[in-house]
N, C-alpha and C positions, 0 to 999 in steps of 0.2 A: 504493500500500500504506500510506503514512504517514497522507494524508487518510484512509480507512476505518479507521486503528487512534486516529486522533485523534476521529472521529465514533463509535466505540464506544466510548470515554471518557468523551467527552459524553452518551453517553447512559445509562453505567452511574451518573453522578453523578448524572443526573436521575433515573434510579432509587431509588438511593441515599437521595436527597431525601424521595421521596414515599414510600418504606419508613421511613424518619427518624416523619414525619407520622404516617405509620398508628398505629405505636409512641405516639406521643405522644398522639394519638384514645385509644388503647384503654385505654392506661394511666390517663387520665383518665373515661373512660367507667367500668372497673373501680372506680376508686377510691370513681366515685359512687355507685357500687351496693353499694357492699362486697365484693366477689370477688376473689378471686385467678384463678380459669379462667373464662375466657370459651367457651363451645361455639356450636359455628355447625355446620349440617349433617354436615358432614365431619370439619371438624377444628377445635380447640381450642387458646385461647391459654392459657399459663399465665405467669401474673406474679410475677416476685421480685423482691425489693431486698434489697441487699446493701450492707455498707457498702466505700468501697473510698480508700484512703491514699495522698493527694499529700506526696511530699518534695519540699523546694526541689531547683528542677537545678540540673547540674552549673553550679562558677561560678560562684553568686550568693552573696551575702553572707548570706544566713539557713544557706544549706545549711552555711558553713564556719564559723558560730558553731554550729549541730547535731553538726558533726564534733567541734569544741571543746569542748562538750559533756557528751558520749558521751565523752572520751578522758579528761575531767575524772573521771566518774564511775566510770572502769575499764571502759565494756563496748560503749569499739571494738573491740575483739576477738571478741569476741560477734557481731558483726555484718557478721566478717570483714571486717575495713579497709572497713567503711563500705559493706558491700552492702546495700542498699535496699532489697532483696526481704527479706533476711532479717528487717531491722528494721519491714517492715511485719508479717512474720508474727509476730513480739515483740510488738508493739503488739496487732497485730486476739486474738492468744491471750491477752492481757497476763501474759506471761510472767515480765514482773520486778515488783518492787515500784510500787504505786501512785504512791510521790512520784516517781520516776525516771522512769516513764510522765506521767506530769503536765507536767514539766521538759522532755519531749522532744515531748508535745502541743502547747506552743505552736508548735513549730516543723513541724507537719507541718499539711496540712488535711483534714478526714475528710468525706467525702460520699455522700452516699446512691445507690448506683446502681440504676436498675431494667430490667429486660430482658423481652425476652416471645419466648417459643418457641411453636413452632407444633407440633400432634402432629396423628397422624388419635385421631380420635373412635370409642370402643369403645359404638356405642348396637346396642343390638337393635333391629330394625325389627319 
């Protein structure tokens, strides 16, 4: 039972892999054409980017000068003793002032995410 549940691991990762891949084909395929949806027979990819907000982790020294901060400027509280989620959604809304979002951009990284869903395809034949 263990061998069989270790060899379908192995082969979800290799899945994984080559779904990873396709993602990465189409997203560049799209980009070079200019599209956002891709259509194929059936079904259709559609492509978004998103932007999406690293905070240092737990423990490391950037994250506890961010905390430092934030407590400096009055608004760990705000962000309920330093919840992460909340302070990305401060940020991604820019909810406070532009200087104080500035002061707390150095300490986070912002990156572009992109994603691709699959739908069926509404074509009339």
């Amino acid at each position: 039972m263990d061998d069989k549940k270790k060899s379908y691991k192995v082969k979800i990762e290799e899945i994984d892999e080559e779904l990873e891949e396709i993602k990465e084909a189409v997203i560049k395929y799209a980009g070079n054409i200019g599209v956002e949806v891709v259509i194929g027979s059936d079904h259709k990819l559609k492509i978004t980017s998103s932007e999406k907000i690293n905070v240092p982790g737990k423990g490391t020294k950037e994250r506890e000068s961010l905390i430092e901060l934030l407590s400096q400027l009055n608004r760990l509280e705000e962000v309920s003793a330093f919840d992460v989620a909340e302070l990305k959604k401060v940020i991604k809304e820019e909810k406070w002032d532009s200087v104080i979002l500035d002061e707390i951009k150095k300490f986070v990284e912002i990156e572009t995410v992109k994603s691709v869903r699959l739908s069926k395809s509404k074509r009339e034949d």
